[in-house]
C-alpha positions as a printed Julia matrix, in Angstrom:
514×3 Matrix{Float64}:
   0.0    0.0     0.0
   3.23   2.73    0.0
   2.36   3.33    3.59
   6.14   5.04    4.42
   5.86   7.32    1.24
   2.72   8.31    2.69
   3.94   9.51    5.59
   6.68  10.64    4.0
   4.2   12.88    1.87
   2.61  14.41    4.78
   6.11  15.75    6.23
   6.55  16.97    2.48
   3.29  19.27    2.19
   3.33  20.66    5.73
   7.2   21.18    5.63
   7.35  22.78    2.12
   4.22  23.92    0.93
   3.27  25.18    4.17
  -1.24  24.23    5.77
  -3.37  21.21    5.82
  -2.13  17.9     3.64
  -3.82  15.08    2.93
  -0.7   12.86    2.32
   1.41  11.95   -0.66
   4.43  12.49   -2.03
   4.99  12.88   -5.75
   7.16  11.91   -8.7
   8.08  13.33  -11.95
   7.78  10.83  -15.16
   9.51   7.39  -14.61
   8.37   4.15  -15.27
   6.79   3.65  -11.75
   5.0    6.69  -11.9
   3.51   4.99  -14.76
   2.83   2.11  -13.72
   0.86   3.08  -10.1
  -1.5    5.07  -12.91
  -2.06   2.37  -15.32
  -2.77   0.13  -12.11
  -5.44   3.27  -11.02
  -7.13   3.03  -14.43
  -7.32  -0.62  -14.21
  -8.76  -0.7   -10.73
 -11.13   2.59  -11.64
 -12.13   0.56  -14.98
 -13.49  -2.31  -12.66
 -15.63  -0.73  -10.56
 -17.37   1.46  -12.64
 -20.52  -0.31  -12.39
 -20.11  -0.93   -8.66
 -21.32   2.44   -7.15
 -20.68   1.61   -3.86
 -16.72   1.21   -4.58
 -16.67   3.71   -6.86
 -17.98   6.33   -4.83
 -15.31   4.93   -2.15
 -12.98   5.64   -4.78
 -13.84   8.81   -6.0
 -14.09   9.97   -2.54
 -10.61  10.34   -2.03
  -9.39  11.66   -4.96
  -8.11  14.89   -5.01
 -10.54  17.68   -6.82
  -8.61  20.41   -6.89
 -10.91  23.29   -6.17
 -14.41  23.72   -6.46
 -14.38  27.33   -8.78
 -18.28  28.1    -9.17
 -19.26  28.38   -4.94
 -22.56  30.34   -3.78
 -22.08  30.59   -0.45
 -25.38  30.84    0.51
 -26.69  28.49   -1.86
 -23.17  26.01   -1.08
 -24.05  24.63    2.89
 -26.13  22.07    3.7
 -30.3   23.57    4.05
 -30.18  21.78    7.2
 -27.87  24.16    8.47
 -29.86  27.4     7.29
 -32.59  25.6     8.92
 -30.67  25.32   12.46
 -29.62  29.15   11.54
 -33.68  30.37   11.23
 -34.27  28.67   14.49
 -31.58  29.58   16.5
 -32.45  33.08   15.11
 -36.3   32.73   16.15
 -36.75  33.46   12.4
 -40.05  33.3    10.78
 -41.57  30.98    8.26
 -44.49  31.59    5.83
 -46.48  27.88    5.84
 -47.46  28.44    2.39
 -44.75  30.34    0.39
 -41.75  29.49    2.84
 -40.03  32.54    2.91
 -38.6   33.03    6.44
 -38.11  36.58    7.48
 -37.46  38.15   10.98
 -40.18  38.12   13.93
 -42.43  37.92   15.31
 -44.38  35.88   13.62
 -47.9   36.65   12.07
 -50.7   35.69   10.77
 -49.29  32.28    8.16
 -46.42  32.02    9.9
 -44.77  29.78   12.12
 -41.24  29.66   14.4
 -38.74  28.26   11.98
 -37.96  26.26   15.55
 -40.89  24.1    15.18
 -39.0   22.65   12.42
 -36.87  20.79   15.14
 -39.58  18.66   16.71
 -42.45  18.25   13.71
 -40.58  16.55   11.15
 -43.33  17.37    8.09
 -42.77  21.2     8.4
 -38.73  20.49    8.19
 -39.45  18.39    5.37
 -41.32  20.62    3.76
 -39.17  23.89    4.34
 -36.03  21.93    2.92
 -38.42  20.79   -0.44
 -38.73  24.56   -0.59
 -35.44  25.26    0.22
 -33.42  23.02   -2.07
 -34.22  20.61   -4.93
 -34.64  17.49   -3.11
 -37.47  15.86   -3.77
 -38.35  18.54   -7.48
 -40.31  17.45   -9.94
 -41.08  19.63  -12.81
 -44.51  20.29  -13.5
 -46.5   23.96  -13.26
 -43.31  25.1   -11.4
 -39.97  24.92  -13.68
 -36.84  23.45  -12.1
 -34.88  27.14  -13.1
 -38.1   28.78  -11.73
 -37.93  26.09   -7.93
 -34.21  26.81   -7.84
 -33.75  30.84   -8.19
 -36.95  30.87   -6.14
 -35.27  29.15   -3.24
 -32.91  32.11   -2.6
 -35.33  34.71   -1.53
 -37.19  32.14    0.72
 -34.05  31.05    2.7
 -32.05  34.88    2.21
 -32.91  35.68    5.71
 -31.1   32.76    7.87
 -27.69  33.24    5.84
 -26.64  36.46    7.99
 -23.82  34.55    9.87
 -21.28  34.08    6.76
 -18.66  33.13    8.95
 -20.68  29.96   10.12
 -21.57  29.32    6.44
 -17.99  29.33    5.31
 -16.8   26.97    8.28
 -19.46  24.34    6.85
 -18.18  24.49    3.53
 -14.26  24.81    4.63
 -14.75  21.76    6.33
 -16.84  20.18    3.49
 -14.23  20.7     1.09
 -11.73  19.68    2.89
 -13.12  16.2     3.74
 -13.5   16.3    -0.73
  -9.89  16.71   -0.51
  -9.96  19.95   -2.08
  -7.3   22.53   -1.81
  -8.39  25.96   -1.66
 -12.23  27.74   -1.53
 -12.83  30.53   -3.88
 -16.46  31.78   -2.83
 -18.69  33.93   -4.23
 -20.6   35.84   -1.98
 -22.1   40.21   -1.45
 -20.53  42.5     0.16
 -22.33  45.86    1.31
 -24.9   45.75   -0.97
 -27.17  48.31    1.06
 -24.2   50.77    1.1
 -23.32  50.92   -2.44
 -27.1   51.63   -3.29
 -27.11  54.22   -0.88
 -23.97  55.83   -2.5
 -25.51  55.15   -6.21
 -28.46  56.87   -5.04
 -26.59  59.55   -3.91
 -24.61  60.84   -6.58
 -27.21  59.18   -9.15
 -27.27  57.76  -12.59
 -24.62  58.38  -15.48
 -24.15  56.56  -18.93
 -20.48  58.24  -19.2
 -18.76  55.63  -17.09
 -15.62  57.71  -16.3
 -17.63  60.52  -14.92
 -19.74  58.3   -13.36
 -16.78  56.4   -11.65
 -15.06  59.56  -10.49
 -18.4   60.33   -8.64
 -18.39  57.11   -6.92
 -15.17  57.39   -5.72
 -15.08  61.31   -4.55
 -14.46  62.49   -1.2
 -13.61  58.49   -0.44
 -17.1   58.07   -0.75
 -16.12  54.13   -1.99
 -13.51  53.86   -0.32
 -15.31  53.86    3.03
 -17.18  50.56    1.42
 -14.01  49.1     0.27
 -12.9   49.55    4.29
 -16.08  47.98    5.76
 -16.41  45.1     3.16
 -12.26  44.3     4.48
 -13.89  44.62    8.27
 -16.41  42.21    6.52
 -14.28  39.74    5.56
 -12.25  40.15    8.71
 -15.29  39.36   11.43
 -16.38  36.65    8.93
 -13.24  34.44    8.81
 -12.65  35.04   12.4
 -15.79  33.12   12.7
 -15.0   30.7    10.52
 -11.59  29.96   12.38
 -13.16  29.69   15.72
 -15.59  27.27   14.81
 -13.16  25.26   12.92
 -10.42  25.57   15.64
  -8.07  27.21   14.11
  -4.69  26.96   15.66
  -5.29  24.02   18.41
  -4.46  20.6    18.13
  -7.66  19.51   17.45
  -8.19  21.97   13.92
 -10.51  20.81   10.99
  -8.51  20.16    8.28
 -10.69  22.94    6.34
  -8.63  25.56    8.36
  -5.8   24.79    5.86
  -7.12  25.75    3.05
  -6.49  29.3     1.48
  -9.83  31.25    0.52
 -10.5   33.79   -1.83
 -13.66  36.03   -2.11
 -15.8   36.88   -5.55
 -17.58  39.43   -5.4
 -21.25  39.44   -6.45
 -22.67  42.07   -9.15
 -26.72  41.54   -9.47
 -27.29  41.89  -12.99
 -30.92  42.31  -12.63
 -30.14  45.99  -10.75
 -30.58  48.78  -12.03
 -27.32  49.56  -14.54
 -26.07  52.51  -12.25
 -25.97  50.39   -9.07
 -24.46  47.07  -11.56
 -21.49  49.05  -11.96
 -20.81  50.43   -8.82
 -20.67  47.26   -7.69
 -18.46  45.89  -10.41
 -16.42  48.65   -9.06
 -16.49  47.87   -5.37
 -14.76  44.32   -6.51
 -11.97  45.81   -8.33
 -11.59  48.38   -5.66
 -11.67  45.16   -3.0
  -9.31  43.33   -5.25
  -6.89  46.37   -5.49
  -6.56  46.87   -1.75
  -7.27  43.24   -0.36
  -5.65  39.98   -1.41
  -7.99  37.81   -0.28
 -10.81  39.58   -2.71
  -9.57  38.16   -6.39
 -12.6   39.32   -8.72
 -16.27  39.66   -9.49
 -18.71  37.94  -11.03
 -22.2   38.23  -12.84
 -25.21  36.88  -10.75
 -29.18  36.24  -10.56
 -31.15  34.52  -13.72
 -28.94  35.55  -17.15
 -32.55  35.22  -18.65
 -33.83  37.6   -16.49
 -35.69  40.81  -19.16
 -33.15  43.09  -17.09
 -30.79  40.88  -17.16
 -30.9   40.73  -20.77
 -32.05  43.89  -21.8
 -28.61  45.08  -19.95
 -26.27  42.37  -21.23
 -24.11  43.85  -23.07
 -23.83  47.25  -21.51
 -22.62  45.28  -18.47
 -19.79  43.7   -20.57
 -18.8   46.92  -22.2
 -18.47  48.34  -18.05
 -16.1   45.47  -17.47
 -13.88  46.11  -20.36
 -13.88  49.79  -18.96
 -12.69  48.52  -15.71
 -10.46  46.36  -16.9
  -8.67  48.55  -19.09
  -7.83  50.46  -15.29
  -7.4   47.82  -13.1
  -4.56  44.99  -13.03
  -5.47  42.96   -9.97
  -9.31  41.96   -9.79
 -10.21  38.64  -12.03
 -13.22  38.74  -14.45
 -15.42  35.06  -13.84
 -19.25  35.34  -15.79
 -21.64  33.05  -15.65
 -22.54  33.12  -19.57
 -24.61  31.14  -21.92
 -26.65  29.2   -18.78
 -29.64  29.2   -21.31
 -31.48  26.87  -23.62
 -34.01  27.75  -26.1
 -37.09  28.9   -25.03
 -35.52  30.47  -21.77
 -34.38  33.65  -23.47
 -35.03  35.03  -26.79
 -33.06  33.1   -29.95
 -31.08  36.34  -30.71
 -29.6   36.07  -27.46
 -28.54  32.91  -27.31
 -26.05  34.29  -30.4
 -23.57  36.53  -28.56
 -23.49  35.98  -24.81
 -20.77  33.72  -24.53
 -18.56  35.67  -27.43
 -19.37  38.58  -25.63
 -18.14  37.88  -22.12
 -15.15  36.46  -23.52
 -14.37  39.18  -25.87
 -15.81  42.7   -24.25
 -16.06  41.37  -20.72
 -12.47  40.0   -20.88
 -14.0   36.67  -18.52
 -10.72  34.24  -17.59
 -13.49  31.75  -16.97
 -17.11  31.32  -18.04
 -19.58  29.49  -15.7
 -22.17  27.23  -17.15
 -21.45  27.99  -21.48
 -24.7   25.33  -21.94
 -25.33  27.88  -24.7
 -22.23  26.89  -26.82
 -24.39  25.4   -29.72
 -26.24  28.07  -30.27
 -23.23  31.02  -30.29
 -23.02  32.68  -33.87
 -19.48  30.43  -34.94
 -19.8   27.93  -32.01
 -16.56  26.27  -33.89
 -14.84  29.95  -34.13
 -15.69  30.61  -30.64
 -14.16  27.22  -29.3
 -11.42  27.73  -30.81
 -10.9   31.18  -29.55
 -11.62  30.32  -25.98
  -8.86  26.77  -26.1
  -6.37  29.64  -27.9
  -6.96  32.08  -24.2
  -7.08  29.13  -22.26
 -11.13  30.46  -21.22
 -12.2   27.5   -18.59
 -15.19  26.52  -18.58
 -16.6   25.91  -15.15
 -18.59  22.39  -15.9
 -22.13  22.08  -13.41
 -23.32  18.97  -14.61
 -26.02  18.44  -11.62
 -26.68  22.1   -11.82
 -27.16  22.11  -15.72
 -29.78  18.9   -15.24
 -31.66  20.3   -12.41
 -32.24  23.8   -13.9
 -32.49  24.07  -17.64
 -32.91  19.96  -18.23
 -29.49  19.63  -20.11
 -27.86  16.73  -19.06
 -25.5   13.52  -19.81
 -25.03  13.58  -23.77
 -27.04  17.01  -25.05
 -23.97  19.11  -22.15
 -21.6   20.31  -24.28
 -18.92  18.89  -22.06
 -17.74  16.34  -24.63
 -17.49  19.54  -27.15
 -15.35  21.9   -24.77
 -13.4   19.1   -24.26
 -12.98  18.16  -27.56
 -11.5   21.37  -28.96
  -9.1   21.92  -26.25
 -11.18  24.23  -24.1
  -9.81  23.86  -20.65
 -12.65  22.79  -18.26
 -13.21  22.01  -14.39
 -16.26  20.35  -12.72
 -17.78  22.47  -10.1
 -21.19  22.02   -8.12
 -22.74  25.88   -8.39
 -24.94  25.59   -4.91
 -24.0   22.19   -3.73
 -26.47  22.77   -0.46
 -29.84  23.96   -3.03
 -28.59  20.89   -5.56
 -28.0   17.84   -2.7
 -24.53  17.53   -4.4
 -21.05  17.77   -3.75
 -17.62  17.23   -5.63
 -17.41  14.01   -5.26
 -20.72  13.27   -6.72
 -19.85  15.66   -9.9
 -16.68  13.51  -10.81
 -19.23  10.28  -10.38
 -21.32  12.03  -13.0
 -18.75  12.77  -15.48
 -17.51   9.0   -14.92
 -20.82   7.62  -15.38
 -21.89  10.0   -18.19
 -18.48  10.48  -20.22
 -16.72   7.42  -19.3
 -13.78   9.13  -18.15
 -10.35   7.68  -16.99
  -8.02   7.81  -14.13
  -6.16  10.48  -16.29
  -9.0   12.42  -17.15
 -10.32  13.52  -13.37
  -6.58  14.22  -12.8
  -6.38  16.87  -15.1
  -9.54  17.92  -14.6
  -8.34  18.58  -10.53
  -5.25  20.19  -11.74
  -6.8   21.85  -14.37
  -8.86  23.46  -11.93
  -6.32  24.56   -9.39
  -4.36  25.79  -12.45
  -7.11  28.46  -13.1
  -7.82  29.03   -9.66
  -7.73  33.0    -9.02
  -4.97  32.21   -6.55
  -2.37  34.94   -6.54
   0.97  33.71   -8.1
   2.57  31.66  -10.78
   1.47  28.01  -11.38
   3.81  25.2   -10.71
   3.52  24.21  -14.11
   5.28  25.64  -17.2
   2.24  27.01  -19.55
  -1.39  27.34  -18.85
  -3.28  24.05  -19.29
   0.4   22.35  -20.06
   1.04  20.2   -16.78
   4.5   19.63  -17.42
   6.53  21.59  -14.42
   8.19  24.73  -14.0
  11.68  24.85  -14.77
  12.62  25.47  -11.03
  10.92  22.36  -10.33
  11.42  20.15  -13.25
  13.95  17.75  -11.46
  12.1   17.44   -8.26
   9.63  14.84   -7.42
   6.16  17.22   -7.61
   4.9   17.03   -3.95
   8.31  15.29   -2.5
   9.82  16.74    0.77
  13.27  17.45   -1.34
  12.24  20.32   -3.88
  15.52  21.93   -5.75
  16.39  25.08   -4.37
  14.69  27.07   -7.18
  11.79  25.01   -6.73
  11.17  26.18   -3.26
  12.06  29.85   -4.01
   8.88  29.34   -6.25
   6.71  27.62   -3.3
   7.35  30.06   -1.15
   6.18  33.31   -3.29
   3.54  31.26   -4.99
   0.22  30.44   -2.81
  -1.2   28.84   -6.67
   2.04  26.7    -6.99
   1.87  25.04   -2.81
  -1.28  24.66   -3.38
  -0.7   22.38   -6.2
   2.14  20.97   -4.7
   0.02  19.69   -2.14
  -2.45  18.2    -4.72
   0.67  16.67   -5.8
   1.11  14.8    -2.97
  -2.05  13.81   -2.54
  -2.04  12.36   -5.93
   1.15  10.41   -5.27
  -0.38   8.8    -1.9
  -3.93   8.08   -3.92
  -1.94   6.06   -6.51
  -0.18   4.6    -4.13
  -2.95   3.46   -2.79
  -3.34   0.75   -5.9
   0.4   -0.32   -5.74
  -0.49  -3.74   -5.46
């Protein structure tokens, strides 16, 4: 079983990449390096109709990192439902919605959830998917619904992102980039303020006068501060006893609503880049709400053209959209043309959540090509993509992003709303795509590779997992890197995070030595 390289791995990620390790240590090329993977497709390729072992398997392979996280739509309902009740939180018995108290007329304690096991049941059906079947009520309309009805028990982020630390550390992930709002009551306040503009310079400089923004900027940092300090506590950070999740380096997305008015869209497009300018542990912004929404796509492409404005002055913040989540019938056929090209190309996205609208992109071939030639990831929600718009196993274009070279990742979207999890993703794309051993290992480093941590990767070229140069002699998550190797670890929180995932690797293989 490689039980002393194990061991040895563990020494290896702690002592050189620094956090939490799972165990493993790695090798570059070789024939034995080989040969553990061609005994891990053999093994995988005999228990693919045994779900039982395969989910055993797939459970402890490294995933890299989950890139497309709601927070509130990413933890477990039962714990929003504990949140309501320990909150004395309301709940409407025929819409669900729970809101503050006290409680009125059609409402009831979310706390008599605890002892009358029907109401729990049904505020989770009306929380979450579980249970959905289409009919009068769509599956897109039962899951965007589900956000207003639980909004009010997901005050306590810091709570929320111990859950899903924890969470995806037991996936054997290795770092949580979460997309979550920040100050959304203060920006409209400023917006309504200084007002509306269509000249986005001017209207910029009026956001940002007398530090107006900056103010924001300061209490979305106290924000983030209060809510990992949370999150630490409860995961007891620094004591012997620590979840593993406490390892794990996280990054904040900020949220734009792209249903708001266009005024307040960009001021908070411009909060994130502000954020990401003045706080490393904010990396970027992305698009959210319905993309079918008539704002939504009224506005579309005046919200890419403000992104290409702000990117043009802004260096540090990353640009994620969730573009071409529609089928026809959901949105008009014209837009199903552009919005895809057009996040790519005006909104300058590094990585495009959803892209189920590939087929029907003017040049689909064209556009495919263009995104493998930027190395544009596509973030891959096969659960989410089935639940909500019906598109799943063979009509996902997965097999056609994959086939022209676009680099792709499996995510789960709102893992809590969806019942699913990492692990379950890779068990679809097994069962659905037949992939191999090799395949769900590039799609984990794949992942980490395009990860909005700050720093070089460990390997040479985007989407190229060949290493560095500094680390091209070294055995990848070994306790021995080259000097130059560790100069790179050590200024690179992408590259030890991979490194780590490296190890893990190594000790997974092992694993099936025989």
């Amino acid at each position: 079983m490689g039980l002393s390289r194990g061991l040895v791995a563990i020494v290896a990620a702690v002592a050189v990449a620094g956090g939490t390790a799972w165990a493993g240590a790695g090798a570059t090329g070789g024939g034995a390096v080989q040969d553990s993977v061609t005994r891990v497709e053999a093994y995988l390729d005999g228990i693919r109709d045994e779900p039982g072992r395969l989910r055993e398997f797939v459970s402890g392979l490294p995933k890299g990192v989950d890139l497309h996280t709601h927070l509130s739509g990413a933890v477990p309902t039962d714990l929003l439902l504990r949140s309501a009740a320990r909150d004395d939180l309301c709940v409407d018995t025929s819409s669900f919605v729970a809101s503050a108290p006290p409680c009125g007329t059609g409402q009831r304690p979310a706390r008599d959830a605890t002892a009358d096991t029907r109401f729990a049941d049904e505020i989770v059906r009306a929380w979450s998917m579980r249970g959905f079947t289409p009919g009068a009520e769509s599956g897109h309309d039962h899951f965007f619904a589900a956000f207003g009805k639980f909004g009010a028990a997901t005050s306590h982020k810091g709570e929320l992102l111990a859950a899903l630390a924890s969470r995806s550390a037991a996936q054997h992930e290795f770092a949580l980039e979460v997309m979550l709002s920040r100050q959304s009551g203060a920006v409209q306040e400023l917006v309504t303020k200084v007002g509306a503009d269509t000249d986005l310079a001017r209207l910029r400089d009026r956001l940002l006068a007398d530090g107006a923004m900056a103010k924001i900027v300061k209490a979305a940092r106290a924000d983030a501060d209060a809510d990992i300090a949370q999150m630490r506590a409860i995961l007891r950070c620094g004591r012997t006893d620590a979840d593993p999740g406490c390892g794990l380096p996280l990054r904040f997305l900020l949220q734009v609503t792209r249903t708001a008015a266009p005024e307040v869209v960009f001021a908070q497009m411009l909060l994130g880049f502000e954020l990401a300018k003045a706080d490393k542990r904010y990396v970027g912004v992305n698009l959210v709400a319905p993309e079918d929404n008539p704002v939504a796509l009224r506005d579309y492409r005046s919200h890419m053209r403000m992104l290409g404005y702000l990117r043009g002055l802004y260096s540090e913040a990353h640009i994620t959209l969730h573009a071409g989540e529609l089928v026809p019938g959901l949105a008009p056929a014209a837009d199903l043309r552009f919005h895809i090209r057009d996040a790519v190309e005006t909104g300058h996205a590094e990585r495009i959540g959803h892209g189920v609208g590939i087929g029907g992109e003017d040049d689909p071939d064209g556009l495919l090509a263009e995104m493998a030639r930027k190395h544009v990831l596509v973030e891959i929600a096969l659960t989410s993509n089935c639940q909500i718009l019906r598109v799943c196993g063979g009509r996902h274009p997965f097999t056609a992003y994959r086939g022209a070279g676009v680099p792709v990742a499996l995510v789960t979207d709102d893992a809590g709303i969806e019942h699913t999890d990492m692990t379950s993703e890779y068990i679809r794309a097994i069962r659905d795509y037949g992939l191999r051993y090799t395949d769900l290992r590039t799609l984990a480093r794949t992942a980490l590779d395009h990860s909005f941590l700050r720093g070089r990767s460990l390997w040479r070229a985007p989407d190229d997992h060949t290493p560095a140069p500094e680390c091209a002699g070294s055995p990848l998550g070994g306790t021995a890197p080259a000097p130059a190797c560790r100069v790179l670890l050590k200024a690179s929180a992408k590259a030890r995070a991979e490194w780590r995932q490296e190890a893990a690797f190594a000790a997974f293989e092992d694993r099936y030595d025989g």
